[in-house]
C-alpha positions in Angstrom: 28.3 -68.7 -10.0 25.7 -66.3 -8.8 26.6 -62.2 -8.0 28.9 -62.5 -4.9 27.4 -62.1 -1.9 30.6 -61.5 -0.3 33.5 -60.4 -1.6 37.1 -60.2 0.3 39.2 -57.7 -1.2 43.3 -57.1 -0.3 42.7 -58.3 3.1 45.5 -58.4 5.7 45.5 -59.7 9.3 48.2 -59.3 12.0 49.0 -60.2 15.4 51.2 -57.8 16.4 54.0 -57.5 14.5 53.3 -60.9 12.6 50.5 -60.7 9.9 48.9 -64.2 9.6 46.4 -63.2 6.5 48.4 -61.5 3.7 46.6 -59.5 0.5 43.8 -62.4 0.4 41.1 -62.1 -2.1 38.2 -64.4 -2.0 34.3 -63.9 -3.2 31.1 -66.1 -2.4 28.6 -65.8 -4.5 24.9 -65.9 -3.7 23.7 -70.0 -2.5 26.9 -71.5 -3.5 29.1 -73.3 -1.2 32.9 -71.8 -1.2 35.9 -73.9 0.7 38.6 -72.3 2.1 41.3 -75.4 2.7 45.3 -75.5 3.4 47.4 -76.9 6.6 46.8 -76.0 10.2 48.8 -72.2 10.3 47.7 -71.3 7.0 45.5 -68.4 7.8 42.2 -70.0 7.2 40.3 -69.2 11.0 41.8 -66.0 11.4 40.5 -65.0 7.5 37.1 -65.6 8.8 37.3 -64.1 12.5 38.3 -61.0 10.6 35.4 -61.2 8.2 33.2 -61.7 10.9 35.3 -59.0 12.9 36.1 -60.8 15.5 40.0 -59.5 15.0 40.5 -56.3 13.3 41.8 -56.3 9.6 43.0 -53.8 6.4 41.4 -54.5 3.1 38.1 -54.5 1.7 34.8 -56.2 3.3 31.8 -56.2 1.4 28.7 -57.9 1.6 25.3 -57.7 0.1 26.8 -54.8 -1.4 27.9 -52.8 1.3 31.1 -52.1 2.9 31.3 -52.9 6.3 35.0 -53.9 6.9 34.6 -51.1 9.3 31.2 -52.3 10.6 31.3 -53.8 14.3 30.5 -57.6 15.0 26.9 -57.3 16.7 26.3 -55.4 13.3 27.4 -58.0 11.0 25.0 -60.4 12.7 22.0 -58.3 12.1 23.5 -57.9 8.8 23.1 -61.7 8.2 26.2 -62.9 8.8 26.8 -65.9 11.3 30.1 -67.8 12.3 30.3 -71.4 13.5 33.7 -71.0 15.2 36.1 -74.6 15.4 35.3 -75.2 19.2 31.7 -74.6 18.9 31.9 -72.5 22.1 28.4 -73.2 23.5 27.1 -73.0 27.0 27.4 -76.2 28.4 25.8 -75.8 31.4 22.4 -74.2 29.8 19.8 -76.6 28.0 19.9 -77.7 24.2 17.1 -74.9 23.6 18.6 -72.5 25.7 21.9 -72.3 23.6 19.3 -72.4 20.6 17.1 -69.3 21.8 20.5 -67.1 22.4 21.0 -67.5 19.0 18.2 -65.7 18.0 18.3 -62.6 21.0 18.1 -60.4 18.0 14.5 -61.8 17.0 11.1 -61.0 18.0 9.6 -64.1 20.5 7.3 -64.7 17.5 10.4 -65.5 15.0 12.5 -67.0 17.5 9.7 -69.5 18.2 9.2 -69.9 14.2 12.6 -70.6 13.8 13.6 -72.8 16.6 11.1 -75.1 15.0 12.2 -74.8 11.4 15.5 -76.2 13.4 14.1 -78.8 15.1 13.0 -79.7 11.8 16.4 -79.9 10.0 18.1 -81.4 13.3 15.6 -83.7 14.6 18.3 -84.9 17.3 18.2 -81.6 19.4 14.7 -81.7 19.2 15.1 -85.1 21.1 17.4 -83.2 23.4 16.0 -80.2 23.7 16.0 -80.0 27.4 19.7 -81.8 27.8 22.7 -79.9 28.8 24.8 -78.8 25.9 27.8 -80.4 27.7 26.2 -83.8 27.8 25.6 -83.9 24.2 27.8 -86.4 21.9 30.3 -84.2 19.6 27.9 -84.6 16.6 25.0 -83.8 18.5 28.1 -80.3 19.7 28.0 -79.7 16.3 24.2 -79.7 15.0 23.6 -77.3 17.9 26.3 -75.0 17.4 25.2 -75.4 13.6 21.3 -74.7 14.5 22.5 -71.7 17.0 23.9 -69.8 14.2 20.4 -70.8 12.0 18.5 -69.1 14.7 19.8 -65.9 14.0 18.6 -66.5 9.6 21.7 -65.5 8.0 22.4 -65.2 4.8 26.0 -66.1 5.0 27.0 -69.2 7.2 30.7 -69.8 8.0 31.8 -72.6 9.2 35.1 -73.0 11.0 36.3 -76.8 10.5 32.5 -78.6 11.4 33.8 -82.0 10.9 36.8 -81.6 14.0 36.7 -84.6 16.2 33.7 -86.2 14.9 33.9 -89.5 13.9 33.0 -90.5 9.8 29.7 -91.3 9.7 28.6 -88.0 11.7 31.0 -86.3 9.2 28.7 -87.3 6.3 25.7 -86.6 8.5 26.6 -82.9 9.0 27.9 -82.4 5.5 24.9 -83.4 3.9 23.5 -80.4 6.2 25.4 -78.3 5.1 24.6 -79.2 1.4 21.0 -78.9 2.0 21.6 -75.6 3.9 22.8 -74.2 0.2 19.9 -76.0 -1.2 17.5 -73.7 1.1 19.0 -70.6 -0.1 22.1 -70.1 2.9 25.3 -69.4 1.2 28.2 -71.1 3.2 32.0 -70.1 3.7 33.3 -73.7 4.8 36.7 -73.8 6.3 37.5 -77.4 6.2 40.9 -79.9 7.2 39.1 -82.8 5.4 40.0 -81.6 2.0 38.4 -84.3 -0.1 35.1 -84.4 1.7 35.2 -80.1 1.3 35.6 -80.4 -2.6 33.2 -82.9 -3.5 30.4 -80.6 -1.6 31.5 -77.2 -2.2 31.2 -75.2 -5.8 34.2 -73.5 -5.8 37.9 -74.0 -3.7 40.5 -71.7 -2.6 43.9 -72.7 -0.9 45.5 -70.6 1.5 49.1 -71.6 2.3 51.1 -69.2 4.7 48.5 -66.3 5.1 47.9 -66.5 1.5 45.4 -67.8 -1.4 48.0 -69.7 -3.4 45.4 -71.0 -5.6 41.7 -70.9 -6.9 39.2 -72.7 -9.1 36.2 -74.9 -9.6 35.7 -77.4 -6.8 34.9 -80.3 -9.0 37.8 -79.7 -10.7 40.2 -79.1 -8.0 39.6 -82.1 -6.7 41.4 -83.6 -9.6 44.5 -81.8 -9.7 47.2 -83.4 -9.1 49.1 -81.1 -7.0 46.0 -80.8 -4.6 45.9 -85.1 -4.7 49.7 -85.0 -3.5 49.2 -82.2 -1.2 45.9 -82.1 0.7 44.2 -85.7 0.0 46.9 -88.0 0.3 47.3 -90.0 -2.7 47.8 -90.1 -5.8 46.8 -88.4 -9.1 44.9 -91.9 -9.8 43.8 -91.7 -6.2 40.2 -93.5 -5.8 38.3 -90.2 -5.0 34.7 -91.4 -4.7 
């Protein structure tokens, strides 16, 4: 892989009294795809609300080079970091390009306008829908805008907090073959994922969290062929079909 763009040292997260993210390290390296996957309670959205400090957290935050685990949100944006958060969390009573020109508040009108082209581009649907309420949009349609939100702001890091939720398998493969050519542009993606099997066959390299912790780590493409992740995360067998 590339130098790490990010890299998660020792981290620990805690609500209250309970810590839900325990001594996790984790690195992603320059356009590559990393996965985070494990069971629902294992960590994985609170280990990237804390990287994009949206809950406070001990350990090490670097990225491009820098610390900033003691950097504020607003700062990380600018920064060129973005988070795509599990319920979307757009305004659904504002227009498709309404939602789209918050994302980029931090840009001049000039690059806001550039942009929100270059995302028309890439999701030619909201372009369609570009003066539609958010909150009359499809799910997939949910997703590409909350995807293309977080584009407007040009990060260099995009996480991605479970993008395929609720949307039904052919818009699954639709917005992971985004999210592939995303990495292909350059945008290095953090992808926290429930469908497993459709997270390792994109991503370059896999880490599983199990109980606030990274339990275990390694090449995607071969991940998806160990048998203990077959049995445990993609429901079959060790001579599962996997294609």
């Amino acid at each position: 892989m590339n130098a790490p763009l990010l890299e998660i040292s020792d981290l620990h997260v805690a609500y209250g009294k309970v810590e839900a993210v325990t001594g996790v390290d984790i690195a992603v390296a320059e356009g590559a795809i990393i996965t985070v996957i494990g069971a629902n309670g294992a960590g994985k959205t609170t280990l990237l609300n804390a990287i994009m400090g949206v809950l406070p957290s001990r350990g090490g935050i670097r990225f491009a080079g820098e610390a900033i685990d003691q950097t504020p949100l607003e700062s990380r944006v600018t920064g060129g970091m973005c988070l795509v958060p599990e319920r979307r969390e757009l305004f659904s009573g504002m227009a498709v390009e309404d939602n789209l020109l918050l994302g980029g508040f931090l840009r001049t009108r000039v690059e806001r306008a550039q942009t929100q082209e270059e995302v028309f581009t890439r999701f030619p649907r909201l372009k369609e829908r570009r003066r539609q309420l958010a909150g009359t949009l499809s799910g997939g349609e949910r997703q590409m805008l909350a995807m293309g939100r977080a584009l407007m702001a040009r990060p260099k890091l995009l996480m991605l907090d479970e993008p395929s939720l609720g949307l039904a398998p052919r818009i699954v493969a639709d917005v992971f073959e985004i999210v592939g050519a995303l990495r292909d542009s350059g945008v290095s993606i953090l992808l926290v994922e429930q469908n497993a099997r459709a997270a390792l066959r994109l991503a370059d390299h896999a880490y599983v969290m199990e109980l606030g912790c990274v339990v275990m780590q390694g090449k995607a493409s071969e991940m998806i062929a160990d048998k203990r992740i077959i049995e445990t995360y993609l429901g079959g067998t060790h001579n599962a079909d996997l294609a």
